[in-house]
Each structure stands twice: as C-alpha cells, then as structure tokens.
VEXGU-629041 format. One record per residue (C-alpha): x, y, z; residue in one letter. Coordinates in steps of 0.5 Angstrom, whole numbers, plus 500, padded with zeros to 3 digits. Layout:
BEGIN
XYZA...
***
This chain:
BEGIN
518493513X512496517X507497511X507505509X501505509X499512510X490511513X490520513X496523512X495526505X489532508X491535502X487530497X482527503X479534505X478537499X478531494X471531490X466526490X459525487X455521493X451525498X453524505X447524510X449525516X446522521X444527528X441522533X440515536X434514537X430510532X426514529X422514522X419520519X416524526X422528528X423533522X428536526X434531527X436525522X435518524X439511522X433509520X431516516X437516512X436510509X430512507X432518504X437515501X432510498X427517496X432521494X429526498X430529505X425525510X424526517X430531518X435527514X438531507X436527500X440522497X443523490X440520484X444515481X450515487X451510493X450515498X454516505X451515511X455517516X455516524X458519529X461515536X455512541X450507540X445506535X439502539X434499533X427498536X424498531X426491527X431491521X433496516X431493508X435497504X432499497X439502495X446501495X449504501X455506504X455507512X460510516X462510523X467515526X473515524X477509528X484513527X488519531X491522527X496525532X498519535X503515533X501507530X504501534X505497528X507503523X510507527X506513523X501518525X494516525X493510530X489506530X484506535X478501537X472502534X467507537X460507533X456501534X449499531X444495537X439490534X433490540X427485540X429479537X431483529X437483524X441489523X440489516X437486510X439487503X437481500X430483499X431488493X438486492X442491494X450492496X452494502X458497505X460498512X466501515X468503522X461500525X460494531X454490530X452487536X445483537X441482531X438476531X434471526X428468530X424465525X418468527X416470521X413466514X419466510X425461512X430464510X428468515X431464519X438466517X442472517X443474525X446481523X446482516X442478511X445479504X442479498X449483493X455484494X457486502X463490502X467489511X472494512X474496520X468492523X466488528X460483529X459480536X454476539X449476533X445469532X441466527X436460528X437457521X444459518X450464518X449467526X453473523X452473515X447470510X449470503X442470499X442468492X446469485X448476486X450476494X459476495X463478501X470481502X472483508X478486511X481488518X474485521X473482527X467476528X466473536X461470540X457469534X452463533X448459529X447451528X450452521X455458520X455461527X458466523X458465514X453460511X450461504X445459500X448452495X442452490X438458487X434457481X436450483X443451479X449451484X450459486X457461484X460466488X467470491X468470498X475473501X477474508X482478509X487480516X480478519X480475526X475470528X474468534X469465540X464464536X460458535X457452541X456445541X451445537X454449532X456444526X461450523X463457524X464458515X460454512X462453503X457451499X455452492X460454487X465458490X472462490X473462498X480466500X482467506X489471507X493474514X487471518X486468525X480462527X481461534X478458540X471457535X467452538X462446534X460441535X464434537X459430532X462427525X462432520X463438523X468443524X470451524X471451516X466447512X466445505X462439503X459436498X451431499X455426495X450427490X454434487X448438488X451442494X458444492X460443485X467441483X469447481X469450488X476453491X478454498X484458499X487458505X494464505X497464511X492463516X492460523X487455525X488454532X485451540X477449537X473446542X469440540X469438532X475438527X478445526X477443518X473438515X473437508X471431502X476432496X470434492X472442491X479444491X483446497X489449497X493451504X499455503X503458509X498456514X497453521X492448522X495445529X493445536X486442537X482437541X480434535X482432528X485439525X484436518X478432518X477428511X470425510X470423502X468417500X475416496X481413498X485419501X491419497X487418490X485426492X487430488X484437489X488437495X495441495X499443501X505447501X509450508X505449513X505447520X500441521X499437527X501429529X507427525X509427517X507420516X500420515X495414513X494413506X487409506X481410510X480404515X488407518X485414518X479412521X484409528X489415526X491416534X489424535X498425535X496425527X491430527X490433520X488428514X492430508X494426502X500423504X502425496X502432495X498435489X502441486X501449487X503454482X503462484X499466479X500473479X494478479X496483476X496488482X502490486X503491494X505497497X512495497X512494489X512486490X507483485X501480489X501472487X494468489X496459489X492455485X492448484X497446477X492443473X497439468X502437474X494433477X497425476X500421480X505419476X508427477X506429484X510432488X514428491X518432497X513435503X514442505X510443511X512443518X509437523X508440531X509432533X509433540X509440540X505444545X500451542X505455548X512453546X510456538X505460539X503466545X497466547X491468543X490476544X491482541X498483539X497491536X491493531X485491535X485483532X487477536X491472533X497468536X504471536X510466533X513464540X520467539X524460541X525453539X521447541X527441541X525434539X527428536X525426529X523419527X529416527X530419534X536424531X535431535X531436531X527443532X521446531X519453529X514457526X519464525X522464519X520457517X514459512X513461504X518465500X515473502X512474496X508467496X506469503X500475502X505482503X503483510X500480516X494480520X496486523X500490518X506488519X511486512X512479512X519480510X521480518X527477519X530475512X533480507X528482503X530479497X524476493X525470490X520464488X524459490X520454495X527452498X528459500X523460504X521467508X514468511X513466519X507460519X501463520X497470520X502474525X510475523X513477529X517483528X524483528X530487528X530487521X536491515X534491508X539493503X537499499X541500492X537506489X540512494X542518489X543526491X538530490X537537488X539542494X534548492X528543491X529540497X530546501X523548498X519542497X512542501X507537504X502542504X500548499X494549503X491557503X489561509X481558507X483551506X487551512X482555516X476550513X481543516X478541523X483543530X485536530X487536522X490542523X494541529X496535524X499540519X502545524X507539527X508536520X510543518X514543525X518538523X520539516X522546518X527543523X528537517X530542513X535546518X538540519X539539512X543545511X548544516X550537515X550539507X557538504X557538495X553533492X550530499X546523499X541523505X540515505X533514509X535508510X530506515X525507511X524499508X526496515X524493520X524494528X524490534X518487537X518486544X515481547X511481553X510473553X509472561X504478562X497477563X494478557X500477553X502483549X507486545X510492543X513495536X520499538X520504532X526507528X522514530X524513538X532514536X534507541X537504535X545504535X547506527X554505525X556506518X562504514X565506507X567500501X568505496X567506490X566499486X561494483X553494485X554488489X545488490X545486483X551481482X550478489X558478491X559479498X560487500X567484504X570481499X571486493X574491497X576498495X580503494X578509495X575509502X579516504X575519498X567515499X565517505X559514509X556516516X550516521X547523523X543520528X540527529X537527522X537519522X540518515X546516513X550521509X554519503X559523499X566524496X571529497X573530491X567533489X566526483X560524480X560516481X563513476X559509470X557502471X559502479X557505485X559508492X558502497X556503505X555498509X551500516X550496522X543497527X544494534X537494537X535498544X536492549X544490545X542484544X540484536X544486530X542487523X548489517X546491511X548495505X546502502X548504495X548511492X550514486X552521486X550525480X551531477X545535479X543540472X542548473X537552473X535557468X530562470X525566465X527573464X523579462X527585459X524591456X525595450X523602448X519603442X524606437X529604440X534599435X537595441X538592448X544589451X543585457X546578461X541573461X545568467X544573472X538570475X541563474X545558479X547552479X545551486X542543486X550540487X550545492X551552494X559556492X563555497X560549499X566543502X568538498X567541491X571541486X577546486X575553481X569551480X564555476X556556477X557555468X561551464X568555463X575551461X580555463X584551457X581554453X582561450X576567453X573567445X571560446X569559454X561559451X555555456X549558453X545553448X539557443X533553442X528558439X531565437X527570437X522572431X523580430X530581432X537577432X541576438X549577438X554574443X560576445X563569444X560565439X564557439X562550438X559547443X563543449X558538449X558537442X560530439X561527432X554522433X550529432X550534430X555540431X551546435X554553436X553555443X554562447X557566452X557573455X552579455X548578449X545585445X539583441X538588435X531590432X530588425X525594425X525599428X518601428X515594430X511595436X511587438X513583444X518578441X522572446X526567444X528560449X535558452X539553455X546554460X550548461X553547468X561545469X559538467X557540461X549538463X544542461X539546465X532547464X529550458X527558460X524564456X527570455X522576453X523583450X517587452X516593447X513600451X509601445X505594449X505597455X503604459X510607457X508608450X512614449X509616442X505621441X498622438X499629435X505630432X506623431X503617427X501611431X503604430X497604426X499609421X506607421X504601417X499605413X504609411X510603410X504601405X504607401X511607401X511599398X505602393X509608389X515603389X512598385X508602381X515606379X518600377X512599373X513604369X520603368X
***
C-alpha cells in the first residue's frame, strides 16, 4: 500500500510535545556577525548556540542540548566565509509540507512541497565545516548551493568538502545540495576522519563536481589506521553530477558499511578513463585504502544512462552486495571489474534479482572480459556468491520486519555456490522500452519510473522471450518497504509476504510503479457503537486551539468536519453489530501514466476521489481461508442469506453483518470477496475481507447515592444508568428477537433471572437483593459465584457511623459478557453540607463515640465484678 505515513497530522502531539533543546529563530538574511543587536543571523545563531548566551540578536543556547536553528522560507547569502560549528547542531528550513493539501503519493493531507529555505555560499567558501571541532550536524529542509573548496588556504584538506566538510556524524532529511565543487575531494560532502558518518534520506544531490566524489569521497587513512565508518543513503536522488575529469561520483574507501536503498544514480558524468566510475570502491592493491571488511550494499537502487566511464567500478576486495537493483543502460561498462584475480575466483561479490546489461553468459577469466563486447556490459562472477536476509530487529510502517542482505559467509566455496542466477539481463533492451525518462515522478526526487509494458526478444536459443522490470524483483520483504518515493513495494502482487526467492514481488529498481492493487484483510471486527460515535482526534481546549496557527487550525476544523459527517453516516447506515471494513486502507490505487508528455510524468488516482467502482459478495460464514490459503470459490457456504457484505460508497467502506444478530461462530469467520475496477475500466483487482462479529460488552456506569445520617437503609436500582449499547441501540435492525440490555432467560423462573456480579461489597453495610441465584455464566472449571438482580437495599450496620462506604459490580449482558467493573458510592449526610445533626441538643459524631466508648467501658468493668 501507499505508506501511511502521517508527516503533521497528530497537531495534538506536534504542537504541544515538550522538548529540552533551545530554538533560535532566525530573523534575517543577511550575514551578520555581532553588529546588529536587533535581528538574528545564520551565522549568529551558531554562535549563540556555541556561548550558550544571546549574541547579536539571537536568543542563547542551551547547555548541554543540540539546539535548533530554524530558518524561515528565502535565501541565505553567506558572504562572510564558512559557518565552523563548535557544537552540535540541528538547522531547520521552513516547513516543506501543506498541511491542507492532499500528498500525490500518500493521498493524505500534508503534501509535500519543494524545498523553500536555501543556504548560498559566496566567494569561493564552503557552507559548513564540522571537522574542525568534530561536531554533528543535522540538516532538514534546507538547499545548499555554491559552497566551493578552492585550495586557497594552507591545510589540504581544504581542498575537500564543497559544501559540507565533516568531521562527525552528518544527519540529511529533506535536503538539496546543487552545484557545490571541491578542488580535492567530495564536490558536495567530505567525511573527515574516525568519527565522521553520513545518513541521508529523501535528499536530493545534482550538478555537484569535484576530481574525486563529485558528490562523497572520505578520508581512507587516519592515524594511519583504515577509518571504519557507516554510510547509508536512503530514497535519495543522485543525478547530473560530475564532468569528465570527474573519477567518480560516490568515492568508498577505508572501512566502511555503504548502504544505499530505494535510490536513483542517473545520468552522473566521469570520467571515460580506466578505473573510473560513479560508484567507486577500490583498494591500492597494497590493503592500505580499503580493507577487506568493507560492504557495498546496494537495495534496490536504479543506476542508470552515465556518460563517460563505468556506472560501478569495483576489484573484489570489499564485499558487494546488489539486491534488487538496475545496473543497465550506460555507454560504457555497467559493472567494471579491475581486480587482479580471476573474475570467478571472487567471492565477495553476490547479486540476486537485478537487471543487469549484456546477455547471462558472462566471460569468466580476465583477457575475455577485457574484449567483452560493450552488449555484455556488467562484469560480475559467472557464479554467484550466496545472500542471506538478516533482520534488523525494526519493523516498517506496515509491521513488516525490516531485513538488510549480507553475504552468507558459510555458503563462500565453490563447491556451494549457488548455482541458479536470479538476475535479469536487458540484452538488447533500450532504456525507453523498461524504464520512462529520468524525471520527477511525485516527492520531488527524479528517477526512472518502470515503463508499464513488456520488451519481446528472443533468448539464446532463439525462443521468444519478454522482458520486464514490473513485478520481476525480490520478494517485498527483501526489497527496502517503500520506494523511492514512498510508495509500498507490495504493487502489483498480493501482499503475502514469504522469503521464498522464487517468489518474487518488488518492481527492479528504486520506483515501484503503482498499480491498482487489493490486498486481503483478515482482522475486520465490529466495534463498540457508543465509542465510535464518541471517539475524537482532538481534545484541544479553547488555549490549545487558539495557540494553533490558522493554517493548523483550518487543519483541525476540516478534520473535525469530516469525522462529524463519518459519524452521521455512521448511524444511519448502522444495523445490529456492524463491521465497517476500511478495506482501502492496505491498498493501493492506480497510477496514471503519462509516458508521452514532455517531461514525463504521472499521477496517484487515490481511493479518496471516490472513481473507484467497489462490488462486494458474501461467502458466509466458514473456514479463514487468509490462513489455510484455500481459494475463497471453492469452500462455498451456506448461509449467504444470513452474512451479509455491501459496499457504501458514500462511507467507502464494506459493511459486514448478519441478520440473525449471531456473533461468528469459534474457529470460523464471515468471508466477503470485493472487487475494484479502476477509473478508466481497464484494471481490476479481487480480494477478500474477513470479519468476525463479536459481542460487544456492556457498559456499567459509576453510581453515587446518598444516605441521610441515622437513617438504617437505602434502596435503589444501580442498572438505571447502564445500557448495553456497544452491540448497538434497542431497536436496532437485525437483532436478535426480545432482546434484553442484560441477561434475563425467560426459561427461567423471575427468582433466578439475575445479571449483577459483586466484586467488592461494601465495608459498613450489607446489600440485599431482590433475587439472588448462581451465576449463568458459571462453569464446573471455576468456582460457582452467586450473582444478583433487581433493586438492591443496602442495610447499615450501624446507624450512627457518619462514614461514606462503596462497593464495586459488574452486569452481565444477554450474552453472558461482562461489563466493565463500575463503583457504586453511599455518600452519608454526616459528610456533606446536609449534616442534619444539631449541635445543641444533639452529640456530634464525635461524642457519639466517646459515649459508645463509655458504654463498652461500664459493661466491662460489670462483667469484672461478676
């Protein structure tokens, strides 16, 4: 399905969730530096963050807290050289959501928008230098443009680093970096020593350049030990970076863990030159620039359309591991093997459904693959090194265990490689007749949407044979979740997750096509019908909603809007325990394509616009078929009359009930199969919902009755304020016949018709029923309770105790359920305002006691002396 990720939603918890961090808002755009007390500067709130006191006209940091800088929409000139941190930071752009439009790819509210706070480096300076004093970094929502590494000063280093020279961890969310160059090493970002790392996701890097990492290179050697570091890259667009005197776009050495996931390489340039490409991990030959315990990941990533050298150039030292990925569809080598070894005696190369340039059959010794025809474009091990999916120990947002691939380190001889190949070869397959144009296709990140057809050709022994990208990639759970852009990687195949490697799911690369896709659901049940009527998204008081901005708090109107015509519909379209199946809610819509505008483009039909046509059908009651994997058609039913499906399209749910008013059976449940036809008619999708109809428990409300001091008893009903309106209201359709709010048999004579349970009796009194029998529910495993019905008198024990007592009850239902436990109170008027003794005449409480006592006293001695 679309990931349900919600990015502003919950205000509730956004606006008023605490944090400890200062926030120094920045006021203006101009690069200031202490002479302006009456606005706030990029540059002053880093050094306010710094002193941990107010400069210039920034508020002051907090001590021992990574503060906030926030930024407001415009541009940032920095003409006053590079920002050094000396502390950790957190810089924030203006918010790049609406959070009342409608996503394109998530068909939820907050949309996401381009990227409107830039930060622009003048006079041949980088933005910002962390490696000075180590510190970390995170950036969000923020373009970085124009940072250069010149050479012009002393240290070499820098030389490296056009925008971002990085001495800790660098943390990436929702960022741009465009055209920043380096005269050394790594045009965008330079990973300076032991402690420097770089996670980025949902970021953007084009028309960066530099002779080496035109947008990462790193530092192999410090304190001449090989530099362990982790690198992961994640639903990140790379694209028109580089020249022709670039030797490569991502530059790996040292010691590290490079993981890059749901990610586009397209159309980077290098240089043509042996040993050159846009991914780049080599050792010296001499293990003093890449150690052996390196790992390239690559997860379904599309590396595609380079101009100049290899699209990966690689010599078997480190581990490479490519999973679901394009390498295909460049002018030169798409895999470049430059190793001193016999090709197929590497080992640390292992690559499982991908689709690769050239033809399967690839050369297995050097001297062939140095003449391999530029047809057969990817030098990989004709033999393929084994993978195994470890899992993490995380989960995705749709409870799927998150799996990352390594190589299986006991399955490394050859005697037990693996001897089927999985990937997929474009032989003579064009880029356009796979993949659409390099664009953005939703999310502000280009990539290469799979072409919905199929290229026809013919295999080796001339027989016909297709071609695709769609649906022939890893099983889902093997393929990253989501895409690059957010969509589920479940498209297109029923979502039934299995690690079975024939069974495959994922579309090949970093964009999954979205197709109109019905997934089964299995867990639907009834819910209460009073909770639902009162159940809120937000709680906010009159000050909470009136501290919201307007923009937050149109947000909360329309929401609220909504739900209140949910809610109306919800009562008129509710019959006697009612299923409301959201059975969209793991779907997926349609994609439309627009493969012959320019620039290609398409567009998510969301379930939301109601074009959808929805047919549902009943199957009765019977076995769960989600879980014996039978085929709904063939088990057949006999109660079609009684379980009953339809679709309200008004509510866009499948309602599911019966019309006998039974709960489901045990072991079984009731079976819906629903089919949606997508708006154009073409595209239709079957799948089944299954519910099961439980009885929902009543309700006990608390009672408080109120007991005149002296007074020796008090007689009320304690059901009056309870109901057993979860199944639905009295009078409902479809209920069963007589039925009752409470347990009643009618079987059974009025002297034993009893529903009330007592779990705590009350401490200064005694409660007397008008019946009084065992309990229905009882059973010969437990036991045998007694159980109550009608009014109840609770007698005072004594008559002068100015107490307050209480005792606590359940009530059973008609089916035997019981409620939840309320409190029932016996406020005495010797506690309250209506104390009716008098202070004259009468003893108060406490000389009521001291006479008791005297009482006690002079019985004692007289039986003393008897």
């Amino acid at each position: 399905m679309i990931r349900r990720k919600v990015l502003a939603l919950a205000i509730g918890g956004l606006m008023f969730s605490a944090t400890q961090a200062a926030t120094i808002t920045v006021t203006t755009f101009v690069d200031e530096n202490g002479e302006n007390p009456n606005s706030c500067s990029l540059r002053e709130a880093i050094k306010a963050s710094e002193l941990k006191s107010s400069y210039g006209g920034c508020s002051a940091g907090k001590r021992a807290e990574t503060d906030v800088i926030q930024l407001k929409a415009g541009t940032y000139i920095l003409d006053r050289g590079e920002l050094v941190t000396k502390t950790a930071l957190e810089v924030r752009g203006a918010d790049s959501i609406d959070i009342n439009a409608r996503d394109s790819i998530s068909g939820l509210y907050n949309s996401r928008l381009p990227l409107t706070t830039t930060i622009q480096a003048t006079n041949n300076s980088r933005i910002f230098n962390t490696a000075v004093h180590r510190t970390n970094l995170r950036l969000q929502d923020v373009i970085l443009t124009g940072g250069r590494a010149d050479g012009i000063r002393t240290n070499p280093n820098d030389l490296n680093g056009g925008a971002i020279r990085a001495g800790a961890t660098l943390t990436l969310e929702r960022t741009v970096f465009r055209d920043n160059q380096a005269v050394g090493q790594g045009g965008a970002v330079y990973l300076e020593g032991t402690q420097s790392t770089l996670s980025a996701s949902n970021t953007t890097f084009e028309q960066n350049n530099a002779p080496q990492g035109a947008v990462l290179s790193m530092s192999c050697l410090d304190n001449l030990l090989l530099t362990k570091r982790g690198i992961d890259i994640k639903q990140a667009s790379i694209t028109n970076n580089g020249s022709n005197a670039t030797q490569s776009i991502l530059d790996f050495c040292g010691v590290p863990t490079v993981d890059v996931i749901a990610s586009t390489l397209g159309q980077n340039q290098v240089s043509s030159q042996s040993g050159s490409g846009v991914l780049r991990i080599l050792d010296d030959g001499k293990g003093t620039r890449t150690s052996s315990a390196s790992v390239l990941r690559l997860t379904s990533t599309t590396l595609a359309e380079p101009q100049g050298g290899a699209a990966l150039v690689y010599d078997g030292h480190a581990a490479l591991i490519i999973s679901n990925s394009i390498l295909a569809f460049n002018q030169n080598f798409d895999c470049r093997y430059i190793g001193g070894n016999e090709l197929d005696d590497v080992l640390q190369v292992a690559t499982v459904f991908n689709l690769i340039g050239g033809n399967r059959f690839v050369p297995t010794n050097l001297e062939n693959a140095k003449n391999m025809p530029l047809s057969d474009t990817c030098q990989i091990p004709s033999r393929l090194s084994v993978i195994k999916y470890v899992e993490t120990g995380e989960k995705d947002e749709n409870d799927r265990p998150i799996t990352k691939p390594e190589l299986d380190l006991d399955k490394l001889t050859p005697a037990a490689q693996e001897s089927r190949d999985n990937n997929r070869y474009t032989r003579d397959a064009q880029r356009s007749e796979l993949l659409l144009p390099l664009a953005d296709y939703g999310a502000n990140l280009k990539g290469y949407l799979p072409n919905p057809t199929v290229f026809n050709t013919l295999d080796s022994a001339g027989k016909p044979m297709t071609i695709t990208v769609v649906d022939a990639g890893h099983a889902v759970n093997q393929c990253g979740g989501a895409d690059q852009r957010g969509v589920d990687r479940a498209s297109g195949i029923k979502n039934k997750i299995t690690n079975d490697i024939d069974s495959p799911r994922c579309d090949i690369g970093a964009l999954e096509l979205g197709q109109l896709t019905v997934n089964d659901d299995g867990d639907a049940v009834n819910g209460s019908y009073v909770e639902q009527l009162e159940s809120k998204r937000f709680n906010f008081t009159d000050q909470q909603f009136a501290n919201l901005t307007k923009e937050e708090q149109e947000l909360v109107e329309r929401i609220t809007a909504d739900e209140t015509e949910y809610k109306e519909q919800f009562k008129q379209n509710f019959s006697y325990r009612r299923v409301f199946a959201d059975v969209f809610i793991n779907d997926i819509p349609q994609e439309k394509v627009s493969a012959n505008a320019t620039p290609s483009s398409s567009e998510f039909i969301g379930f939301y616009t109601k074009q959808y046509e929805v047919e549902a059908k009943s199957f009765g009651s019977g076995e769960d078929v989600l879980l014996t994997g039978r085929d709904l058609a063939a088990t057949g039913s006999g109660n079609t009359d009684v379980v009953k499906c339809e679709w309200l399209p008004e509510m866009q749910r499948i309602v599911i009930y019966r019309t006998d008013g039974g709960v489901t059976r045990s072991g079984e449940v009731e079976r819906c199969q629903y089919t949606v036809t997508s708006p154009d008619g073409v595209v239709v999708s079957t799948g089944v919902v299954q519910a099961r109809i439980v009885n929902i428990r009543p309700v006990a409300e608390n009672d408080t009755y109120t007991l005149r001091f002296g007074e020796p008893q008090l007689t009320f009903n304690i059901l009056e304020n309870d109901h057993d309106n979860g199944d639905g209201l009295i009078g409902s359709d479809f209920e069963p016949v007589d039925r009752t709010a409470f347990f009643e048999d009618r079987l059974l004579p009025e002297s034993q018709r009893v529903n009330i349970k007592i779990k705590t009796p009350p401490q200064l009194g005694r409660l007397v029923f008008e019946r009084e029998a065992p309990c229905p529910d009882n059973v010969a495993t437990r036991p045998q309770q007694t159980c109550y019905g009608g009014k109840v008198t609770y007698l005072v024990k004594n008559t002068f105790s100015p107490f307050n007592d209480s005792f606590k009850y359940v009530v059973l239902d008609a089916d035997k359920a019981e409620s939840n436990e309320a409190t029932v109170n016996i406020i005495n008027t010797a506690t309250t305002t209506e104390d009716t003794r008098k202070s004259g005449g009468s003893l108060g409480w406490l000389g009521v006691l001291g006479l008791m006592g005297l009482a006690g006293l002079a019985t004692r001695r007289r039986r003393l002396s008897v």
